[in-house]
C-alpha positions in Angstrom: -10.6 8.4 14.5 -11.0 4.6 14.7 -14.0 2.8 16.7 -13.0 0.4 19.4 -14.7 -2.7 18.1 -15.1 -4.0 22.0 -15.8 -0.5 23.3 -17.7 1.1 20.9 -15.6 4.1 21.7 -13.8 6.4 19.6 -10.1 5.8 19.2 -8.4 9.2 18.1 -4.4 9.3 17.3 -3.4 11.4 20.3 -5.1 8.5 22.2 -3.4 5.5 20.8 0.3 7.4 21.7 -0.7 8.1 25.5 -1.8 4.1 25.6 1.5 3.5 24.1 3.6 5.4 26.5 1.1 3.6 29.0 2.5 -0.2 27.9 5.9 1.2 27.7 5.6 2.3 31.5 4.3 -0.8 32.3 7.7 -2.9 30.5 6.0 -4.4 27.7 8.9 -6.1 25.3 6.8 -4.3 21.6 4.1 -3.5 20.5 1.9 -4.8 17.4 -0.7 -3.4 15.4 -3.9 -5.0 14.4 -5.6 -4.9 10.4 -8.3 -2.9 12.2 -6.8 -0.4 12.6 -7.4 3.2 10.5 -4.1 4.7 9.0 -4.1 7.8 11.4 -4.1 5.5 14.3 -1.8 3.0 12.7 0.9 5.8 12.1 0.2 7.3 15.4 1.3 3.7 17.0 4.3 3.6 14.8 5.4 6.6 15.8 5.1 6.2 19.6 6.8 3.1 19.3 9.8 4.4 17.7 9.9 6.8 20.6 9.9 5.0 23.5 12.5 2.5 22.0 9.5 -0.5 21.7 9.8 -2.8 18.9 6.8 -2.4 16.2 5.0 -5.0 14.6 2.2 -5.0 12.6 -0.7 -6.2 10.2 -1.7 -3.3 7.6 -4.0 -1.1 8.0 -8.1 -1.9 6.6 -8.0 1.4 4.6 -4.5 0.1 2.6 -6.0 -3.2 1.7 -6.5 -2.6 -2.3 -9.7 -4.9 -2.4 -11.6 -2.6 0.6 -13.7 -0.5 -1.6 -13.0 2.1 1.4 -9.5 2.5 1.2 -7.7 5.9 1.4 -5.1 5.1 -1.6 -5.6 4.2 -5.4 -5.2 0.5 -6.3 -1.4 1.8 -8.0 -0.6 3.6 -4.8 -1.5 1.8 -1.2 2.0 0.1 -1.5 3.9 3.2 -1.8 2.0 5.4 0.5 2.5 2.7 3.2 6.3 3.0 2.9 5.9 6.2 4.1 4.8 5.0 7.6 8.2 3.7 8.3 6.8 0.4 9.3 9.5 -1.6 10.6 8.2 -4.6 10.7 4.9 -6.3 9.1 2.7 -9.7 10.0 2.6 -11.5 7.4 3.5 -12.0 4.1 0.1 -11.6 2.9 0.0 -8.4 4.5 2.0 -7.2 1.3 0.0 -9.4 -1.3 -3.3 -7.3 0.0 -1.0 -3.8 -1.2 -0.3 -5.0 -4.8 -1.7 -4.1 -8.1 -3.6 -7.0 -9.6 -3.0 -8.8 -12.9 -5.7 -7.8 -15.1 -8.0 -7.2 -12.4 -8.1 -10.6 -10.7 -8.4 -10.7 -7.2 -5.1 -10.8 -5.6 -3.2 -12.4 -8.9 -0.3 -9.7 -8.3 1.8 -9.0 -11.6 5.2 -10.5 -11.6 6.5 -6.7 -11.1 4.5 -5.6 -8.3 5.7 -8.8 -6.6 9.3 -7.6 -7.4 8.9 -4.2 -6.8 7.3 -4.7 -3.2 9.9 -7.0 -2.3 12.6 -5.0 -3.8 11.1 -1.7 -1.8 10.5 -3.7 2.1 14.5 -4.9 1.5 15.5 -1.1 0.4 13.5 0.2 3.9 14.9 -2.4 5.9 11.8 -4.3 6.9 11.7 -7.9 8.5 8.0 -10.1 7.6 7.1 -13.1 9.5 6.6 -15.9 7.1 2.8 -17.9 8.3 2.7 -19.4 4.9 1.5 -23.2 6.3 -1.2 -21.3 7.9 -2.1 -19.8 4.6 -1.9 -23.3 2.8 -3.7 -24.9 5.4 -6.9 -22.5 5.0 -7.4 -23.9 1.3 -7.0 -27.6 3.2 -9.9 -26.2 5.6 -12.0 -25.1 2.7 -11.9 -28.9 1.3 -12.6 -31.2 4.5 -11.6 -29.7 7.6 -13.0 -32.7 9.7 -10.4 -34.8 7.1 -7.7 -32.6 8.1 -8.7 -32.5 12.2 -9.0 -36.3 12.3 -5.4 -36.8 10.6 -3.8 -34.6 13.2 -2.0 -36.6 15.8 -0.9 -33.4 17.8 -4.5 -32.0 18.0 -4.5 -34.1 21.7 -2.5 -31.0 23.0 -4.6 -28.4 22.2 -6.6 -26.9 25.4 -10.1 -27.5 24.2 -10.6 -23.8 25.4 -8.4 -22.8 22.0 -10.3 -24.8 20.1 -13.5 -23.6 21.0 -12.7 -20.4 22.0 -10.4 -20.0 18.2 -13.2 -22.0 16.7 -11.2 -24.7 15.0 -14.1 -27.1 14.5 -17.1 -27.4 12.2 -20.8 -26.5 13.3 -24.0 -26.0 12.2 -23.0 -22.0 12.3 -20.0 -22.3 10.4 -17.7 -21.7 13.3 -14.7 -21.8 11.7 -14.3 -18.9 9.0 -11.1 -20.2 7.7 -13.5 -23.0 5.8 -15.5 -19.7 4.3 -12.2 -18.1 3.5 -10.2 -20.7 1.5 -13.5 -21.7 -0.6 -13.8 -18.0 -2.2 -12.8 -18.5 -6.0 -10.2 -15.8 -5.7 -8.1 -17.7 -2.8 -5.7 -19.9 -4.9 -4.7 -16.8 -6.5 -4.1 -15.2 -2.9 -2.1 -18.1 -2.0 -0.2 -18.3 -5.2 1.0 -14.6 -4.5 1.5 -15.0 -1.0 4.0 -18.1 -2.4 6.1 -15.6 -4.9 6.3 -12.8 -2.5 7.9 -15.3 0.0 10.5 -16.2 -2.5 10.9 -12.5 -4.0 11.2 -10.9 -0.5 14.4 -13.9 0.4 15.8 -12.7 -3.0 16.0 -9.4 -2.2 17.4 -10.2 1.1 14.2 -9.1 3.0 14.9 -10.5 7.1 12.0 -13.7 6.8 11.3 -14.7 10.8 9.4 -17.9 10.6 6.2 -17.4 12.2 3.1 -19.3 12.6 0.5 -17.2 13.9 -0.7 -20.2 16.4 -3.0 -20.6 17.9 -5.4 -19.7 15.3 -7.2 -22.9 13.6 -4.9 -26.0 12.8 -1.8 -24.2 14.5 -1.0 -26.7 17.0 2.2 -24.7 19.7 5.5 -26.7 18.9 4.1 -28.7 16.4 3.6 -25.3 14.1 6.9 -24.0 14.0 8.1 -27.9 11.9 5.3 -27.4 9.5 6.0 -23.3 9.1 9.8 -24.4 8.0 8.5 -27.7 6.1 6.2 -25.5 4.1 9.2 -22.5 3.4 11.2 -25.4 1.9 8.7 -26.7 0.0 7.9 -23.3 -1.3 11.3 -23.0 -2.6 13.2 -21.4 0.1 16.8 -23.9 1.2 15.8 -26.1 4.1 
């Protein structure tokens, strides 16, 4: 069972199907799955998705994450027992860094292979990631001077100033935005390194890339994002 973290309830599998057959009743165009989210549940969505025709799309599950000290799998394994979800398609590319073995035990420096071998494996089952990768540079940029990186953005005049409260894009005196926590942890270069490779291995292999920008999290301006997403693909190695 999961715990609704707005609720405080108790979300079983059987639960998470009937409130998928709920959405689909209702017309929703897919459904997508939050890092939150325990296996059992996770599967259970999956699954009801697949049967009432609703495209899937998903983060991975907390408990596959290889750097959660309470994860269900072995360090060697997450990767390969979430193949056997049937996951059709994941949010983001990063999503498969957190499901690789690490280089010598460095946090999230993946091993050329596992980088090979995951890509290899999500083109084999058919998957299609969304990309996000200027979202992923940009949290390092955060890390270093976000009030730098807000005062040199001329699109920043569009955003509601309810997103950018609300998404807590700016500094504070509580440390609003996290992303300026996130991107200052030693191990996040290395994150962002392999979150760089996978993108090329996975177009390689012939993975389906969909640019994506996750907006309107912080410094994801609407419009503006979707420039900067295929700017930063190029730039990462992938033909313009």
């Amino acid at each position: 069972m999961k715990i609704d973290p707005k609720t405080g309830k108790r979300v079983s599998p059987e639960e998470a199907k009937k409130l998928v057959a709920e959405m689909a009743a209702l017309g929703v165009d897919g459904i997508k799955a939050h890092v939150v989210l325990s296996s059992e549940v996770y599967l259970a969505i999956v699954e009801a998705a697949a049967q009432h025709n609703l495209p899937f799309d998903g983060h991975v599950p907390i408990d596959h994450n290889i750097r959660n000290s309470d994860r269900v799998c072995a360090e060697a394994d997450c990767w390969k027992d979430f193949r056997t979800m049937g996951v059709p398609a994941l949010t983001h590319v990063e999503e498969l860094v957190k499901m690789g073995e690490w280089s010598d035990g460095i946090k999230y420096l993946l091993t050329e292979e596992a980088i090979r071998q995951i890509a290899q494996d999500a083109a084999k089952d058919g998957m299609s990631v969304t990309t996000s990768v200027y979202l992923m540079r940009s949290i390092a940029a955060q890390a270093a001077d976000l009030e730098g990186l807000l005062a040199g953005m001329p699109e920043l005049k569009y955003v509601h100033p309810g997103v950018f409260d609300g998404m807590k894009w700016g500094p504070n005196e509580s440390g609003a935005n996290w992303y300026s926590e996130l991107g200052a942890y030693p191990w996040y270069p290395n994150y962002l390194a392999s979150i760089e490779k996978m993108l090329l291995a996975l177009n390689e292999s012939g993975v389906l890339l969909m640019s994506g920008t996750d907006v309107p999290m912080a410094v994801i301006v609407s419009g503006f994002s979707l420039h900067n997403e295929l700017a930063t693909m190029a730039d990462v190695g992938l033909s313009p």
